[in-house]
N, C-alpha and C positions, 0 to 999 in steps of 0.2 A: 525432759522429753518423754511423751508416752511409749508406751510400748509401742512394735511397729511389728506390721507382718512383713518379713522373708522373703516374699517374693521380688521385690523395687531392688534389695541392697546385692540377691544372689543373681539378678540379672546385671547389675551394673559392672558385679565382678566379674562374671563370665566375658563381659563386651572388653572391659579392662582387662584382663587377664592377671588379674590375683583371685584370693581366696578369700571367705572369711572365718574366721575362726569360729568352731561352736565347740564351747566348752560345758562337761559337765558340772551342774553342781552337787554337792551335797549334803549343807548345813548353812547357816548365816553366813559365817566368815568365809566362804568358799566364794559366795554369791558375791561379797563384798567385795573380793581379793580379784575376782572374774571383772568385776564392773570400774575396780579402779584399774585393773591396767588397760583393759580398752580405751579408756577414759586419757591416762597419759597417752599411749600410743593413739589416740586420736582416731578410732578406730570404731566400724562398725564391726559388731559381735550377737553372740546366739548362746542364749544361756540354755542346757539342757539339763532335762530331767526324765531319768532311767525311769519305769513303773515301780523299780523295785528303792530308789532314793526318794522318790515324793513318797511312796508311804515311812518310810525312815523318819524324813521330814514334818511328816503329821499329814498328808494326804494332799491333791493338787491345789486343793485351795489356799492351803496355805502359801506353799512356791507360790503360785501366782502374787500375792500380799507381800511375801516378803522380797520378789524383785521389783513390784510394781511401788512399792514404800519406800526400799533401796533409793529405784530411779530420783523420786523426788525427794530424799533426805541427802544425797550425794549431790544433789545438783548434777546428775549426771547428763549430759549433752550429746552424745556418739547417740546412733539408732541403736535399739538393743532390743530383738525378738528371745521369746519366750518360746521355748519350743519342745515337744515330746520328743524324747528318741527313743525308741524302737516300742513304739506303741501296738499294741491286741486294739481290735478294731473298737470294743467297747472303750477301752481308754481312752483311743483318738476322738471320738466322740463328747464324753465326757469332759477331757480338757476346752474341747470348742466351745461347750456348754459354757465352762467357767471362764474364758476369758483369754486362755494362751494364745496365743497371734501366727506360731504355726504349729504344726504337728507331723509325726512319721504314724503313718500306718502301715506296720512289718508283716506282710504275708506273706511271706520269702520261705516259711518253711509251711505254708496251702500250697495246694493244687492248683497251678500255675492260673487255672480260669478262677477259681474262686475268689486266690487272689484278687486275680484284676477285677471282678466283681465288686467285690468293697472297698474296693480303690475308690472306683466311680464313683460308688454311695457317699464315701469320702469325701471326696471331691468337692460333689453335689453340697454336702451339708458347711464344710469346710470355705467355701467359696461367697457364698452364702451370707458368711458372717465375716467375709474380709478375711479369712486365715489360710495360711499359703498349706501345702501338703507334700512331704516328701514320701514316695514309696520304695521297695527294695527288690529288686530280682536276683539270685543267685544267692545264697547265704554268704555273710561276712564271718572268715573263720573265728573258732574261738566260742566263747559262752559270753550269752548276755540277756540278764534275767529269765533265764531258763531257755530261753531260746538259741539253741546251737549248731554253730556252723561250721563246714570242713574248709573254708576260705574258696570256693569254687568259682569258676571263671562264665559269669554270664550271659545267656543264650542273647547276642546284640536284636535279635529278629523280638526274642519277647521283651527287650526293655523298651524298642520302639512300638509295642502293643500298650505297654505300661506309661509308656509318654505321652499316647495320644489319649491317655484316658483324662490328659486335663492339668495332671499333675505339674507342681513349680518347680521341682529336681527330683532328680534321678540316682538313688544309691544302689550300686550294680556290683558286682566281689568282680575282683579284678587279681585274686591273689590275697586281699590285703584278711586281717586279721585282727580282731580284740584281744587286747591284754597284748603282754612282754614279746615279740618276736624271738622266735628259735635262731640257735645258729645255723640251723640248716634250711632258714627261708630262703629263698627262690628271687623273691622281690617282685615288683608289682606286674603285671604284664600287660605291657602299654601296646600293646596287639591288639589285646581284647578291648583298653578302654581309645581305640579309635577307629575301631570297629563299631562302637556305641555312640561315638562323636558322631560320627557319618551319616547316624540313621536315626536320630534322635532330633535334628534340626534346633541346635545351638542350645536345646537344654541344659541348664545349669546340671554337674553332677557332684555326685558327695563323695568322699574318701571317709570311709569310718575305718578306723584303726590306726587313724594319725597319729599316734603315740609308736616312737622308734622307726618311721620310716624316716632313709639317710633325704637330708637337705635337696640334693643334687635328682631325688626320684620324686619327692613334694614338688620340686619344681617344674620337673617334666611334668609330671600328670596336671598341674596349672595349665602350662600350656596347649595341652590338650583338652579343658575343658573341663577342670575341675574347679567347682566356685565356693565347695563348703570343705572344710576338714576338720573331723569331729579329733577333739583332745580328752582323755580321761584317765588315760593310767598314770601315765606322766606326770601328771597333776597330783596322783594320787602319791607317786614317788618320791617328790619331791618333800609332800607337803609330811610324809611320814623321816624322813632323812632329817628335814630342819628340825621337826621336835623329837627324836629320837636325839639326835646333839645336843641339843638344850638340855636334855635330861641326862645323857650320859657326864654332862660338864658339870654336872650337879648344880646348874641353874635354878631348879624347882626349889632347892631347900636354901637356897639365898634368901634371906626377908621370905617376902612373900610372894618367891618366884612360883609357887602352886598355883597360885590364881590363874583361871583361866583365860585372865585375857591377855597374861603372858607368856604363860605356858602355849598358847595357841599361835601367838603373833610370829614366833619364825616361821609355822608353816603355812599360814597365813601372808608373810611377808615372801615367799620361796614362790608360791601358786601367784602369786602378783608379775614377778617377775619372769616366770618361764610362760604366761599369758601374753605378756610385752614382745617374747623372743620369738616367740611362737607367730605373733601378727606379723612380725618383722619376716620372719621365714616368710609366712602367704602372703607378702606383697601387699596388706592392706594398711599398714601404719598411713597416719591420714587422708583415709580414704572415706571417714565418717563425712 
């Protein structure tokens, strides 16, 4: 299946009331380990890319190639968007240029009008060429690619300013936060994100920081209107635990347990499987 743009699968969730998974990647097997558990779970999914892992990767063009190569060497079936997260306005531009089917443009930490200025422009060019567009009000706590946030709780009057600029969701800090959750978080404040339901007119919205929120709080905020939940640390937890064991069992010096497409496959095989868990939690296991 080709790539598809984000806007068709995060309206259908929204109307449905699940979620769908957008997960980061960050090298081949990451991408691969993303595409087959959608794939079992039967599942529509969103592969993302930080500004700061496509250049890791070798620059956007390449992401693009290698999930677009993926899809048809997988035989892979699910819809599966391509998508920037937390895009500088030149970036979100740039990926449109080259092919990705949606993108975020993060203005979140401009001047609320400049902001929604390039939103527009966004929009505008983004739309254009078929690519859906998520924007952000309020910072999502935590650090991500130099862009950082105290996790603050946003202004519901400017995400309906930001909504009517065109955009296909809406990521709004609701509490929530990037990277490992403190023990003294608070938890998400579903105050604020139905304050934003109310005045957004059924906009699909995002949870960034899906990694560590409890089941039972992903779920509320589903039912309130949340249609995407971005995954990345967790992923990243996991996939460092599985070859951290490998290696601690002295797997690597078995034969030729160094090679890397051993040495890689438990965390490889771990990101597969907490990708599967993770759809099950948002309610979207076949929903492709």
């Amino acid at each position: 299946m080709a790539l598809v743009s984000a806007a068709e699968m995060l309206k259908k969730a929204r109307e449905g009331q699940y979620a769908v998974g957008a997960f980061n990647t960050n090298n081949l097997e990451w991408t691969q380990a993303i595409l087959r558990g959608a794939q079992a779970a039967n599942a529509p999914v969103m592969i993302q890319t930080s500004m700061g892992a496509a250049k890791y990767m070798g620059g956007y063009q390449v992401c693009y190639d290698i999930v677009k190569d993926l899809i048809d060497s997988m035989g892979i079936t699910v819809p599966v968007a391509l998508h920037l997260d937390h895009g500088e306005y030149e970036d979100a531009l740039k990926c449109i240029e080259i092919g990705y089917t949606s993108v975020m443009f993060d203005g979140s930490h401009l001047p609320f009008d400049e902001n929604l200025e390039k939103a527009k422009d966004v929009v505008a060019k983004a739309h254009a060429a078929g690519v859906s567009v998520e924007c952000e009000v309020g910072s999502i706590g935590g650090e991500e690619d130099g862009i950082i946030g105290s996790g603050e709780l946003a202004d519901p009057a400017e995400c309906k300013a930001m909504s009517d600029t065109g955009i296909d969701f809406l990521a709004a800090g609701i509490g929530n936060i990037h990277g490992s959750y403190p023990e003294n978080w608070t938890g998400l404040s579903f105050e604020t994100l139905e304050a934003i339901a109310d005045v957004t007119d059924g906009k699909p919205l995002v949870l960034h920081g899906g990694s560590g929120i409890p089941l039972d709080q992903v779920q509320k905020a589903i039912s309130l209107g949340v249609s995407k939940i971005n995954v990345n640390t967790e992923c990243q937890e996991v996939f460092a635990s599985a070859t951290r064991k490998y290696i601690e069992e002295g797997k690597d010096l078995e034969g030729k347990g160094f090679d890397p497409r051993k040495l890689l496959a438990p965390g490889f095989d771990a990101v597969t499987e907490l990708v599967k868990e993770r759809i099950e939690w948002f309610g979207s296991t076949n929903k492709a």
